[in-house]
PASE-918570 format. One record per residue: residue in one letter; x, y, z of N, C-alpha, C in turn. Coordinates in nm, 3 decimals. Atoms other than C-alpha are relative to their C-alpha. Last residue first. Layout:
% residues N
<rec><mimar>A</mimar><n_xx>X</n_xx><n_yy>Y</n_yy><n_zz>Z</n_zz><ca_xx>X</ca_xx><ca_yy>Y</ca_yy><ca_zz>Z</ca_zz><c_xx>X</c_xx><c_yy>Y</c_yy><c_zz>Z</c_zz></rec>
...
//
This chain:
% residues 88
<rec><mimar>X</mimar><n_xx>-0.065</n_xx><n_yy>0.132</n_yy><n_zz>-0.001</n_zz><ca_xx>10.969</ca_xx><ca_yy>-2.754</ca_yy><ca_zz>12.544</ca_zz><c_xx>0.072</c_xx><c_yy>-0.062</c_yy><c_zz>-0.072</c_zz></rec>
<rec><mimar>X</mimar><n_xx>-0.110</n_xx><n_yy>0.045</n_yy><n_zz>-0.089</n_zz><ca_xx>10.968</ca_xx><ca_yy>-2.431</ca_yy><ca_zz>12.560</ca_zz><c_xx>0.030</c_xx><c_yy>-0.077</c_yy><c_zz>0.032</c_zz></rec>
<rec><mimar>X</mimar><n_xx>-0.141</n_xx><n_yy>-0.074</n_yy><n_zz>0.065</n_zz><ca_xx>10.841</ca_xx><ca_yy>-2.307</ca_yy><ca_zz>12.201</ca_zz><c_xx>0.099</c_xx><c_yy>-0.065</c_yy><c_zz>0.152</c_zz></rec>
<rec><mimar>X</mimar><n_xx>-0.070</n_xx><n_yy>0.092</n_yy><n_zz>0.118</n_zz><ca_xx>10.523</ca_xx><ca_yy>-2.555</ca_yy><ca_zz>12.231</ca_zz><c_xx>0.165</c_xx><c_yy>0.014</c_yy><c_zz>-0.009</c_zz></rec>
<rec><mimar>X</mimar><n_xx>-0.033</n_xx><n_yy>0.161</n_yy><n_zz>-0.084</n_zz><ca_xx>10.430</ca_xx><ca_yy>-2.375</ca_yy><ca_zz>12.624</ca_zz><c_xx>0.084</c_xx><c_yy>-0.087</c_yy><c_zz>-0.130</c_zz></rec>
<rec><mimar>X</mimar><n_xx>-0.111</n_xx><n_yy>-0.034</n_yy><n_zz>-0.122</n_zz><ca_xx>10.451</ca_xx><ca_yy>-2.027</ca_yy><ca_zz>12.412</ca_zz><c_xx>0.049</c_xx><c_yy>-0.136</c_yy><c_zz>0.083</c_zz></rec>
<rec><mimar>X</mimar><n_xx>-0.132</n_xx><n_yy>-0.062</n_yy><n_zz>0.109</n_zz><ca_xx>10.264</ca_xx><ca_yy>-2.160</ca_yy><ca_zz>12.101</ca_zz><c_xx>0.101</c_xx><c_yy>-0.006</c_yy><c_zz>0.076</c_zz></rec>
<rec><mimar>X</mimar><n_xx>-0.096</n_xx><n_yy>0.146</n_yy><n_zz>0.041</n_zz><ca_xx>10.015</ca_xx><ca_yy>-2.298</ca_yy><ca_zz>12.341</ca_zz><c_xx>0.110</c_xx><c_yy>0.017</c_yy><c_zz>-0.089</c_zz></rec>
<rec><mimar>X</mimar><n_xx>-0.061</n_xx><n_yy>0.056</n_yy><n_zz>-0.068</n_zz><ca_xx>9.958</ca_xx><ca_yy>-1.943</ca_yy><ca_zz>12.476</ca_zz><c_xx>0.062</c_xx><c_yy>-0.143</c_yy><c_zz>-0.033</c_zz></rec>
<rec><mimar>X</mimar><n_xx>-0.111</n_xx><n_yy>-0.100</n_yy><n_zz>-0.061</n_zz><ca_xx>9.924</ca_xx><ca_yy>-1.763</ca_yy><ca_zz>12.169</ca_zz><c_xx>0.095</c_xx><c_yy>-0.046</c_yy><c_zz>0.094</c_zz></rec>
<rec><mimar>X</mimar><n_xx>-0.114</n_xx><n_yy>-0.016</n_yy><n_zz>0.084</n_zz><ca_xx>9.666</ca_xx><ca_yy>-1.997</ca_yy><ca_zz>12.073</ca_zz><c_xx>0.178</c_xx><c_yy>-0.013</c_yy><c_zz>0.006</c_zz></rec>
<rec><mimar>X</mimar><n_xx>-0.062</n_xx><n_yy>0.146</n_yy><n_zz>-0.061</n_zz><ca_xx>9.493</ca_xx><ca_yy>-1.963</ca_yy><ca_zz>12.379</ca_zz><c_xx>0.104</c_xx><c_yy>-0.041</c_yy><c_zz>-0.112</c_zz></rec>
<rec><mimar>X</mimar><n_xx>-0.047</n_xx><n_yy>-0.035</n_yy><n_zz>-0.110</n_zz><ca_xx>9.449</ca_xx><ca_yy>-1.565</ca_yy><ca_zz>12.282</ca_zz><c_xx>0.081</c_xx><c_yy>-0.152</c_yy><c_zz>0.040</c_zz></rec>
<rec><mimar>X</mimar><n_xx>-0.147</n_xx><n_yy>-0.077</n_yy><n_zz>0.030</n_zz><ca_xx>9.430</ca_xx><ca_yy>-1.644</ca_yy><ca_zz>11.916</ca_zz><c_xx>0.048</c_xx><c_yy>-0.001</c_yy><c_zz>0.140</c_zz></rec>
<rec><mimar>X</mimar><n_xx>-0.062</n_xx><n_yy>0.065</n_yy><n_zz>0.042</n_zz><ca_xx>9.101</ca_xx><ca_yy>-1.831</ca_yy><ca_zz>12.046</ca_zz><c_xx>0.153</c_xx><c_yy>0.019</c_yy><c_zz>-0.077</c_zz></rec>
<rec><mimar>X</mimar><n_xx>-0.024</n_xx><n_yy>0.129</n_yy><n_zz>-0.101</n_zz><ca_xx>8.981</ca_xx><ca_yy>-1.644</ca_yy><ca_zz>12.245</ca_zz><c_xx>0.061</c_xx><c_yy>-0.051</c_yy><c_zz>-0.060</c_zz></rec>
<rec><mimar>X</mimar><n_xx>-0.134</n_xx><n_yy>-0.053</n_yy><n_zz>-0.110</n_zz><ca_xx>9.030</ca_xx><ca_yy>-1.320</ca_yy><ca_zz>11.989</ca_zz><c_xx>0.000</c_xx><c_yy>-0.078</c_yy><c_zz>0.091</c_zz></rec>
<rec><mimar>X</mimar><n_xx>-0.131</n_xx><n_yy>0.026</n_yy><n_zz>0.001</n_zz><ca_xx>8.897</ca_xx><ca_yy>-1.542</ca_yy><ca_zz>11.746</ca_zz><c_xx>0.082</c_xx><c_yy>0.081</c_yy><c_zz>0.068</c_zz></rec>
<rec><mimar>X</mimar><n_xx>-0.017</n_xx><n_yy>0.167</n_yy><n_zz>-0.002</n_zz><ca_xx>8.542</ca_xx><ca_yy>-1.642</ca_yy><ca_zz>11.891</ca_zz><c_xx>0.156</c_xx><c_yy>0.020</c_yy><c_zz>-0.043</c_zz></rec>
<rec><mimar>X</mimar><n_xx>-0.059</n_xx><n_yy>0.029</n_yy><n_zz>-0.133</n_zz><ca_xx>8.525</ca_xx><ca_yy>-1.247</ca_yy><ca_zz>11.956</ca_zz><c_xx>0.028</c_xx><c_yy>-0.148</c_yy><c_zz>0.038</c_zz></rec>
<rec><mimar>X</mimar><n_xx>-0.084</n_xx><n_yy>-0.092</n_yy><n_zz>-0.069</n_zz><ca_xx>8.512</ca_xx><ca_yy>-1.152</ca_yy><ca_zz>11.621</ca_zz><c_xx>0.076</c_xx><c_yy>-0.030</c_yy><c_zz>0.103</c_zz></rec>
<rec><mimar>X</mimar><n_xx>-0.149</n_xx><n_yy>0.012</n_yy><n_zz>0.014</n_zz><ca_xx>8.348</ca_xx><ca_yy>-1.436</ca_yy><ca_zz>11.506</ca_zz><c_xx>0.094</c_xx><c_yy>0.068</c_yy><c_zz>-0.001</c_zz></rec>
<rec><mimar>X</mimar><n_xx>-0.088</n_xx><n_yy>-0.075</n_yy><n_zz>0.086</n_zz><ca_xx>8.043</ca_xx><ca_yy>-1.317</ca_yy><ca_zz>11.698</ca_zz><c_xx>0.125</c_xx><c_yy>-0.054</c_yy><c_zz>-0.081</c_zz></rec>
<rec><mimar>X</mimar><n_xx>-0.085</n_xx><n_yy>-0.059</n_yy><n_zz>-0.054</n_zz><ca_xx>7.827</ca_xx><ca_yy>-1.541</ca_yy><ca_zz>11.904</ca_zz><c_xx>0.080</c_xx><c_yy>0.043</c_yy><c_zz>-0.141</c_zz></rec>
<rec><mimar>X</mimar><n_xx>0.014</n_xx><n_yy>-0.138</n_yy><n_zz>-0.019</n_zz><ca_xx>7.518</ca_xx><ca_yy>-1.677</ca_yy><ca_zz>11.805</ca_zz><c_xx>0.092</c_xx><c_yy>0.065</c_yy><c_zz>0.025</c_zz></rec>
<rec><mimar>X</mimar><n_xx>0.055</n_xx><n_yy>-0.047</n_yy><n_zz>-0.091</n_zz><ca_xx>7.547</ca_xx><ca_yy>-2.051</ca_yy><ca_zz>11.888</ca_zz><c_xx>-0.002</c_xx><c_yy>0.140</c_yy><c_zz>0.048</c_zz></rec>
<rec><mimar>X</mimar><n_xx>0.188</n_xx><n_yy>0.099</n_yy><n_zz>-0.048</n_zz><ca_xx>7.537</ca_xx><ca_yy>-2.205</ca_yy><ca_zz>11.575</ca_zz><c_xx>0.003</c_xx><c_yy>0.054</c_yy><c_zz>0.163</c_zz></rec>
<rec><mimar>X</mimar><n_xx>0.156</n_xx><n_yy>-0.051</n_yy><n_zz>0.061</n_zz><ca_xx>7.733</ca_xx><ca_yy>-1.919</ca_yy><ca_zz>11.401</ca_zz><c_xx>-0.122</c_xx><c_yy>-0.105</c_yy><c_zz>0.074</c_zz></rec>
<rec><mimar>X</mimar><n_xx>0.034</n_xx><n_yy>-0.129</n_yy><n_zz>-0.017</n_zz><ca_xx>8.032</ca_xx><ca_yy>-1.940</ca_yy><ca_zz>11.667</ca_zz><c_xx>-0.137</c_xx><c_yy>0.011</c_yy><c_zz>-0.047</c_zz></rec>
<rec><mimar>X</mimar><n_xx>0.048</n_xx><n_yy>0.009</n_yy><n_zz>-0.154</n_zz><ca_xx>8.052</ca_xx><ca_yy>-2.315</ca_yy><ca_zz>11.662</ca_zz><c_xx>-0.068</c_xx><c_yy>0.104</c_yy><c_zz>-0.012</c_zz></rec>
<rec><mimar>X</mimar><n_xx>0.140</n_xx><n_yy>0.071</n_yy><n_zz>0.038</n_zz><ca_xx>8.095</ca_xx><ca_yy>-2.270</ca_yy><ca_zz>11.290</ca_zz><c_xx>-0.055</c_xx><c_yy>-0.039</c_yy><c_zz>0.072</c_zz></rec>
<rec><mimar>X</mimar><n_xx>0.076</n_xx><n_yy>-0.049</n_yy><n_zz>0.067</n_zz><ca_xx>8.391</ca_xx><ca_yy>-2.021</ca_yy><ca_zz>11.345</ca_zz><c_xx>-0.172</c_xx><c_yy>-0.052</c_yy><c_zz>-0.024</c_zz></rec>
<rec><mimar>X</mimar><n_xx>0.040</n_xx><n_yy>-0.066</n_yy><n_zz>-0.115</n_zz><ca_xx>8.543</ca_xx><ca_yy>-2.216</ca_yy><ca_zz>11.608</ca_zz><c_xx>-0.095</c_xx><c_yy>0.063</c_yy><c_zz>-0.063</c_zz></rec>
<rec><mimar>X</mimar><n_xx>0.117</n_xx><n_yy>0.061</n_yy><n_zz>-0.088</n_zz><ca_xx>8.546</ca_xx><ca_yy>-2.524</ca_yy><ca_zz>11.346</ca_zz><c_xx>-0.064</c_xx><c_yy>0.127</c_yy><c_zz>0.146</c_zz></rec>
<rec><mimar>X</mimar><n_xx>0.121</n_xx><n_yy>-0.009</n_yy><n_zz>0.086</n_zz><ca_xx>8.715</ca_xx><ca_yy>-2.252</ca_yy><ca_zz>11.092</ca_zz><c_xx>-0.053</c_xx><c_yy>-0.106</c_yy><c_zz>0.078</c_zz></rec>
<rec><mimar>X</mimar><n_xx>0.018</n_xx><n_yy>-0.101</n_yy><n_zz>0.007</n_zz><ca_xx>8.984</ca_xx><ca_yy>-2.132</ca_yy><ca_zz>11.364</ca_zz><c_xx>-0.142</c_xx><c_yy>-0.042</c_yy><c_zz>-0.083</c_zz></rec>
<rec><mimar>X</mimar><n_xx>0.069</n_xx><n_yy>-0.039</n_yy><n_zz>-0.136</n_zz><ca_xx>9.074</ca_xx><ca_yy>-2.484</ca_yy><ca_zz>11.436</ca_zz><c_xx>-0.084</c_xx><c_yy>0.119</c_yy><c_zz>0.015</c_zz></rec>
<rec><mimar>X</mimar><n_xx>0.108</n_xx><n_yy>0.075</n_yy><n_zz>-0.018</n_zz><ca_xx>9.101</ca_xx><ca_yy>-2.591</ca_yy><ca_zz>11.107</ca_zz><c_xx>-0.048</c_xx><c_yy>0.062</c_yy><c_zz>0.079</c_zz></rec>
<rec><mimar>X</mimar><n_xx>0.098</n_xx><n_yy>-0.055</n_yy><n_zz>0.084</n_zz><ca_xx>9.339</ca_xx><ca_yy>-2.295</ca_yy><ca_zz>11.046</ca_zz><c_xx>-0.144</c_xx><c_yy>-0.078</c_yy><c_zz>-0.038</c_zz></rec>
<rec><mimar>X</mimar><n_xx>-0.001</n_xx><n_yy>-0.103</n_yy><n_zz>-0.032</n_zz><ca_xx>9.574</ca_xx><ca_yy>-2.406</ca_yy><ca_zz>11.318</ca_zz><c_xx>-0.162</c_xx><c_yy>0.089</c_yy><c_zz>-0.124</c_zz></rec>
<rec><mimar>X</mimar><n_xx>0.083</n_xx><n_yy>0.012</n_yy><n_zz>-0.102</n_zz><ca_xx>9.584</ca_xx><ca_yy>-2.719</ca_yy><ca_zz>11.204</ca_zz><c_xx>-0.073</c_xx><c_yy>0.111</c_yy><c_zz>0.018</c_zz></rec>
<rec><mimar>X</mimar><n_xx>0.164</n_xx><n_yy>0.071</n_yy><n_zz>0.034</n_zz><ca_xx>9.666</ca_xx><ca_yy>-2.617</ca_yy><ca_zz>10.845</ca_zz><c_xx>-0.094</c_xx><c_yy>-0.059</c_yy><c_zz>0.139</c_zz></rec>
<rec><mimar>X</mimar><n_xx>0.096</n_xx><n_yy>-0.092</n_yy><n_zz>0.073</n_zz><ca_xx>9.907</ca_xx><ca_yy>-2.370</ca_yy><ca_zz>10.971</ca_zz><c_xx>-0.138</c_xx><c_yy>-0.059</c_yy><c_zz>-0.003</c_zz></rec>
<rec><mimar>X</mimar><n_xx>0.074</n_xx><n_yy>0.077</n_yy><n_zz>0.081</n_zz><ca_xx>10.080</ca_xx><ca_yy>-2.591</ca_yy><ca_zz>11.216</ca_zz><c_xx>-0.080</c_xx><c_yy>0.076</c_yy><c_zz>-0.056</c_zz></rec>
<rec><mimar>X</mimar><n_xx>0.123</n_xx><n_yy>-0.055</n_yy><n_zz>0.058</n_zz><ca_xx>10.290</ca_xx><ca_yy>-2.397</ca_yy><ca_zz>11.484</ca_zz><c_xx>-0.018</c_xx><c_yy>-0.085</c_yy><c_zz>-0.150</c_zz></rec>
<rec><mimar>X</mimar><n_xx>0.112</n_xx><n_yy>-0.026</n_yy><n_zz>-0.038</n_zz><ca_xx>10.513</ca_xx><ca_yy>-2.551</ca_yy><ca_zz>11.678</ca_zz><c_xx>-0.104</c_xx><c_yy>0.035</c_yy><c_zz>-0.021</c_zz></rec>
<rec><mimar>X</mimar><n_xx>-0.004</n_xx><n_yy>-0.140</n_yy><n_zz>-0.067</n_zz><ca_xx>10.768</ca_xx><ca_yy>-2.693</ca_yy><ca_zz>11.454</ca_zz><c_xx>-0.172</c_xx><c_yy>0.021</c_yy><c_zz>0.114</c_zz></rec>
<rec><mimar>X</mimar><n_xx>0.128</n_xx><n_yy>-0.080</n_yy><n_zz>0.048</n_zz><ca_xx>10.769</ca_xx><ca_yy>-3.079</ca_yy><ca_zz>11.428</ca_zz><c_xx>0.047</c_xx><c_yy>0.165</c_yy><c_zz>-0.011</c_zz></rec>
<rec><mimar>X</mimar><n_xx>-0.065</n_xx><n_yy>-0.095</n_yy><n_zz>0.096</n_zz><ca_xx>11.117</ca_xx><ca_yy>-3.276</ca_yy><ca_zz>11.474</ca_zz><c_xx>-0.065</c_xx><c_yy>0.125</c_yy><c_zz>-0.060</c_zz></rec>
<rec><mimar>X</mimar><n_xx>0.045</n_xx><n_yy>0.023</n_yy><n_zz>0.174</n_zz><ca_xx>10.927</ca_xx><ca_yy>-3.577</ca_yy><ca_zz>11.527</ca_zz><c_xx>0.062</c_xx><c_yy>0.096</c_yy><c_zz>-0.055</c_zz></rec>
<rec><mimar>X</mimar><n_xx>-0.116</n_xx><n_yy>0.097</n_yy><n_zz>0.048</n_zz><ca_xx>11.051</ca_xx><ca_yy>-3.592</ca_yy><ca_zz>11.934</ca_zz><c_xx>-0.057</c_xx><c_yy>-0.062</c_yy><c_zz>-0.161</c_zz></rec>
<rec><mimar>X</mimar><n_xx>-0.151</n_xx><n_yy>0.001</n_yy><n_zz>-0.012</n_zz><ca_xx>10.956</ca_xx><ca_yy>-3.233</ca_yy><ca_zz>11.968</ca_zz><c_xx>0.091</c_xx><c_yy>-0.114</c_yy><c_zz>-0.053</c_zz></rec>
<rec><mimar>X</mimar><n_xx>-0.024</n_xx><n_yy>-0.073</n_yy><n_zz>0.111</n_zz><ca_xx>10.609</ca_xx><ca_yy>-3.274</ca_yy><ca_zz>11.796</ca_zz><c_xx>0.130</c_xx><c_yy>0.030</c_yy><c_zz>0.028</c_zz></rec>
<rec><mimar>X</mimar><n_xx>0.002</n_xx><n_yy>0.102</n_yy><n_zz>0.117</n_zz><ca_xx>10.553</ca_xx><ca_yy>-3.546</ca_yy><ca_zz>12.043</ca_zz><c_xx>0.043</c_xx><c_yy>0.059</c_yy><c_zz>-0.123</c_zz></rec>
<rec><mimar>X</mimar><n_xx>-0.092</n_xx><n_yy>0.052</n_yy><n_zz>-0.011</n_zz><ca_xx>10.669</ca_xx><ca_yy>-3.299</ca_yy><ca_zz>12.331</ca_zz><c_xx>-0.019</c_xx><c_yy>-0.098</c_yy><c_zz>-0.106</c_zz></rec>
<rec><mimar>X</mimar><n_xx>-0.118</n_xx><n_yy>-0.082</n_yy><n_zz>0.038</n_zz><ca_xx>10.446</ca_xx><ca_yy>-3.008</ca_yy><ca_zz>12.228</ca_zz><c_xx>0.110</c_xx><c_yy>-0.134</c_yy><c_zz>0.034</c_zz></rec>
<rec><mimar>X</mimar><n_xx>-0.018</n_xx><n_yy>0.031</n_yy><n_zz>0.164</n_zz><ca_xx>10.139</ca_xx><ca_yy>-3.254</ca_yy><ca_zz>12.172</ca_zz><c_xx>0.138</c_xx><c_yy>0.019</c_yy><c_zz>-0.015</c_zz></rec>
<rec><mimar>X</mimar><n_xx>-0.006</n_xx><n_yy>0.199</n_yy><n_zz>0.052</n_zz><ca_xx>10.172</ca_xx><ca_yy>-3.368</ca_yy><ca_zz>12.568</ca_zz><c_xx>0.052</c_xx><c_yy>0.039</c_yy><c_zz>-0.150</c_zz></rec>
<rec><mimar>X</mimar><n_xx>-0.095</n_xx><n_yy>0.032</n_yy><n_zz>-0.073</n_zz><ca_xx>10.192</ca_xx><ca_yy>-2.986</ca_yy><ca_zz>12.659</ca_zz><c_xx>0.065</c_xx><c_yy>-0.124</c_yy><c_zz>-0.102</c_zz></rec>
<rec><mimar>X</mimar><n_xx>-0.090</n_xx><n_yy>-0.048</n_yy><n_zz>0.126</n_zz><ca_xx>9.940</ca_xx><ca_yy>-2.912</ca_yy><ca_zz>12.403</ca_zz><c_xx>0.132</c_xx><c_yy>-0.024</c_yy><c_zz>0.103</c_zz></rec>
<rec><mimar>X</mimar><n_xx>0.012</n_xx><n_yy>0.076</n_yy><n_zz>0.147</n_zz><ca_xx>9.693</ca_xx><ca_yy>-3.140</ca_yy><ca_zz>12.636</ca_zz><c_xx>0.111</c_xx><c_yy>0.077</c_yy><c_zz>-0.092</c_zz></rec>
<rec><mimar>X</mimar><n_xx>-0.099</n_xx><n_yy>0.134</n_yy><n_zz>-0.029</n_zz><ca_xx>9.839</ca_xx><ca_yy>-2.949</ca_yy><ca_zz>12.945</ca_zz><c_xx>-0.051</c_xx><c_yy>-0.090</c_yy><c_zz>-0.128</c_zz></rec>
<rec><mimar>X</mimar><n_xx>-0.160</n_xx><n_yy>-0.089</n_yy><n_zz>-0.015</n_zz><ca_xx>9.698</ca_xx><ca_yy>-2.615</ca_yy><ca_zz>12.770</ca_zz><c_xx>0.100</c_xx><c_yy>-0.111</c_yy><c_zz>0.036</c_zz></rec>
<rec><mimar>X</mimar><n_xx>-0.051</n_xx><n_yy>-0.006</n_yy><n_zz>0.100</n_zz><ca_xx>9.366</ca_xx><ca_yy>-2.803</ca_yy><ca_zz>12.721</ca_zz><c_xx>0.128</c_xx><c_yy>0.046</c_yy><c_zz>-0.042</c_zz></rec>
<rec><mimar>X</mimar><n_xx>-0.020</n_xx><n_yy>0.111</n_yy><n_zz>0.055</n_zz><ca_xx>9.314</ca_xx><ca_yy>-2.890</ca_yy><ca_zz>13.065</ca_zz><c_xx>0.064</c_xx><c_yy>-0.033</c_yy><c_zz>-0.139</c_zz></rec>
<rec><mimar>X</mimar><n_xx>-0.109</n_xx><n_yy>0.061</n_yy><n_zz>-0.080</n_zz><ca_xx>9.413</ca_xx><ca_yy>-2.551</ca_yy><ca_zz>13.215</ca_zz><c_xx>0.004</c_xx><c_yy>-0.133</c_yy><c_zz>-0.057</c_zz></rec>
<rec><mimar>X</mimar><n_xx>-0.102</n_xx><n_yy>-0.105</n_yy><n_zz>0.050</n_zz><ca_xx>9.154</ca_xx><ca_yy>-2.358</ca_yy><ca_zz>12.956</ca_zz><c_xx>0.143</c_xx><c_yy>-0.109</c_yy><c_zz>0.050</c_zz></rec>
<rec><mimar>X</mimar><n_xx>0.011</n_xx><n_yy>0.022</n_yy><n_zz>0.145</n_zz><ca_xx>8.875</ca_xx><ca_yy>-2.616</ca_yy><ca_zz>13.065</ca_zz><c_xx>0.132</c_xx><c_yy>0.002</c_yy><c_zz>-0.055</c_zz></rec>
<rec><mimar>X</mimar><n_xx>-0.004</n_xx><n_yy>0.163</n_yy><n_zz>0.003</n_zz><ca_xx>8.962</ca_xx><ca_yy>-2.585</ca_yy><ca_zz>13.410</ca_zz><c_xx>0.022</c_xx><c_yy>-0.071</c_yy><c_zz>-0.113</c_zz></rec>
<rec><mimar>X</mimar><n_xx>-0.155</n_xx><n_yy>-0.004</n_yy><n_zz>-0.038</n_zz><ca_xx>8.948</ca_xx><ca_yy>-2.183</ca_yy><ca_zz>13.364</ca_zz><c_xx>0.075</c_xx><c_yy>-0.156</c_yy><c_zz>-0.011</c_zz></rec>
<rec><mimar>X</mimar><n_xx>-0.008</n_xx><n_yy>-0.032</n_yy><n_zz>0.099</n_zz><ca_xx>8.568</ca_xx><ca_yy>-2.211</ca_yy><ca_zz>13.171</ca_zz><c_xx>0.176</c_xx><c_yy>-0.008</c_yy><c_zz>0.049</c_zz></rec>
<rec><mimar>X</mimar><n_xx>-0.026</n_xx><n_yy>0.101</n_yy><n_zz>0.051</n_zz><ca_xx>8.477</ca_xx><ca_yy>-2.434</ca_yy><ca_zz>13.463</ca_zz><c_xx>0.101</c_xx><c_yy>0.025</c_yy><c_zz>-0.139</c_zz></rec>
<rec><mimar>X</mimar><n_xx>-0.073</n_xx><n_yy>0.082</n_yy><n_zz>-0.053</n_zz><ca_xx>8.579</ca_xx><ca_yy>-2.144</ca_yy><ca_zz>13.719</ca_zz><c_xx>-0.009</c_xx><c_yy>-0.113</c_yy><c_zz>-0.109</c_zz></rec>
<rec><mimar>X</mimar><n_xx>-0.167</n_xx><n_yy>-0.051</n_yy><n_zz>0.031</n_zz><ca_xx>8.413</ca_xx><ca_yy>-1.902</ca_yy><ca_zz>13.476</ca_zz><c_xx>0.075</c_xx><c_yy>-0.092</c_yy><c_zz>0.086</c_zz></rec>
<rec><mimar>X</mimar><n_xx>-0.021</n_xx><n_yy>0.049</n_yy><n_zz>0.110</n_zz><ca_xx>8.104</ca_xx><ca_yy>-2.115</ca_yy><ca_zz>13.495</ca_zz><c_xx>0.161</c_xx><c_yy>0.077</c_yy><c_zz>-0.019</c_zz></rec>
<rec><mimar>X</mimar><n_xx>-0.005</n_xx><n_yy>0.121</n_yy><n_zz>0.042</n_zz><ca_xx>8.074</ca_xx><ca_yy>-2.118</ca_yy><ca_zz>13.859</ca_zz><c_xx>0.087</c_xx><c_yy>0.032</c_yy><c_zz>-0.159</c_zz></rec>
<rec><mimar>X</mimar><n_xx>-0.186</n_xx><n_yy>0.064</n_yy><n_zz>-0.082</n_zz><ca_xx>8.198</ca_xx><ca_yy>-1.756</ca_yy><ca_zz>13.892</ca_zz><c_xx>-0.019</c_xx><c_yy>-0.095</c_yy><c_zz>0.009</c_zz></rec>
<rec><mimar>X</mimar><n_xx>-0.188</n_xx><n_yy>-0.045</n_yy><n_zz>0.085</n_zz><ca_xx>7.957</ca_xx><ca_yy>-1.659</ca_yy><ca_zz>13.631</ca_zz><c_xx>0.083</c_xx><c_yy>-0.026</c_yy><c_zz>0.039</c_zz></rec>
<rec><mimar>X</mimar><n_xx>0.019</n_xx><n_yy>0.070</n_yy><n_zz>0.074</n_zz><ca_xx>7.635</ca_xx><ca_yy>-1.877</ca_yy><ca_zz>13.878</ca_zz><c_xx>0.120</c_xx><c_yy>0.052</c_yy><c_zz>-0.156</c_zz></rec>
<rec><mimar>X</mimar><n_xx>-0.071</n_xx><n_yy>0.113</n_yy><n_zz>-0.044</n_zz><ca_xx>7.710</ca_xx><ca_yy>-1.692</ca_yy><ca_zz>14.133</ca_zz><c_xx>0.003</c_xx><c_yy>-0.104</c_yy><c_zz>-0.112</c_zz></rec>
<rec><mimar>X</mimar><n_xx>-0.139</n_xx><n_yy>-0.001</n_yy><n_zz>0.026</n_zz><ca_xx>7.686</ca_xx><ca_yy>-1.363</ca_yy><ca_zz>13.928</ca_zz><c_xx>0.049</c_xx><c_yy>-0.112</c_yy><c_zz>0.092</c_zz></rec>
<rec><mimar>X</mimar><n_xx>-0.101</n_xx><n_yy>-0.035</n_yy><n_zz>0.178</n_zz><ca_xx>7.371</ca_xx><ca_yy>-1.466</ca_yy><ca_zz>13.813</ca_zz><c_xx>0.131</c_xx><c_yy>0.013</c_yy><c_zz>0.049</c_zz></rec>
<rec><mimar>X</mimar><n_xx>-0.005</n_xx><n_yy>0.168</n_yy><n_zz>0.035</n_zz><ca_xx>7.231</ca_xx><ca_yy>-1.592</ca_yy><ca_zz>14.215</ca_zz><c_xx>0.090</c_xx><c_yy>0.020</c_yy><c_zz>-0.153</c_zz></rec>
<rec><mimar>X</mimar><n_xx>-0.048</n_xx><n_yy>0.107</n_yy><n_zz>-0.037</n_zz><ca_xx>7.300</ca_xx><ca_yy>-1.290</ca_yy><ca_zz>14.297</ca_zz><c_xx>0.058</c_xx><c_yy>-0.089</c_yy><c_zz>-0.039</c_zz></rec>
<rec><mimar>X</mimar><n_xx>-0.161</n_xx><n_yy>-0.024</n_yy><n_zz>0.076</n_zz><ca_xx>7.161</ca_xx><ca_yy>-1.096</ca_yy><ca_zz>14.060</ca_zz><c_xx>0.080</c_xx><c_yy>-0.036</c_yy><c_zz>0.100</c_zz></rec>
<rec><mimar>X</mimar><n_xx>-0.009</n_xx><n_yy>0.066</n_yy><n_zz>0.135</n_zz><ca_xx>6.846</ca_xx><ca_yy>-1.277</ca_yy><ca_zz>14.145</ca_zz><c_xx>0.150</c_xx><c_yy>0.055</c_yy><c_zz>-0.087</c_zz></rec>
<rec><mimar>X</mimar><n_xx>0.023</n_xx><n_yy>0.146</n_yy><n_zz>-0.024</n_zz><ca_xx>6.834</ca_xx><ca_yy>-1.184</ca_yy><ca_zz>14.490</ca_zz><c_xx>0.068</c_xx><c_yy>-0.043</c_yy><c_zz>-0.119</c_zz></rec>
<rec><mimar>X</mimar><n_xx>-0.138</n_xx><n_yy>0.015</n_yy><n_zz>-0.037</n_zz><ca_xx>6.891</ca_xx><ca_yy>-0.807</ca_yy><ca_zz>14.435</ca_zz><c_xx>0.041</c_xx><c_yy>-0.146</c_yy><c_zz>0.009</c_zz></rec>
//
């Protein structure tokens, strides 16, 4: 019982860093969304957008994880910077 403990203390560490993370990068598209405002940009960037997806992808294969579920995170945050891009 000890040891699953310590595991799920150690998920609510990392899920707290994994939220921090999430919160840092979301105020980083903040910043982009207003430089892309005063350039006239739209919010969405294909070719970014499709970098991003093929460096998650090549994360994915070097550390085992599915690209299944590397792009539903990543659509998910996506999604959200889109939303923060569209209201500023």
């Amino acid at each position: 019982m000890k040891r699953l403990e310590e595991l799920r203390k150690k998920i609510d560490a990392l899920d707290t860093q994994l939220l921090r993370i999430i919160h840092d990068r979301l105020a980083s598209v903040e910043e982009v969304g207003k430089i892309k405002k005063e350039l006239g940009l739209k919010p969405l960037d294909s070719t970014r957008w499709n970098a991003v997806l093929e460096k998650g992808f090549i994360q994915a294969d070097s550390l085992g994880l599915r690209k299944a579920f590397v792009k539903k995170i990543l659509d998910t945050i996506h999604n959200e910077a889109l939303q923060i891009e569209q209201i500023i």
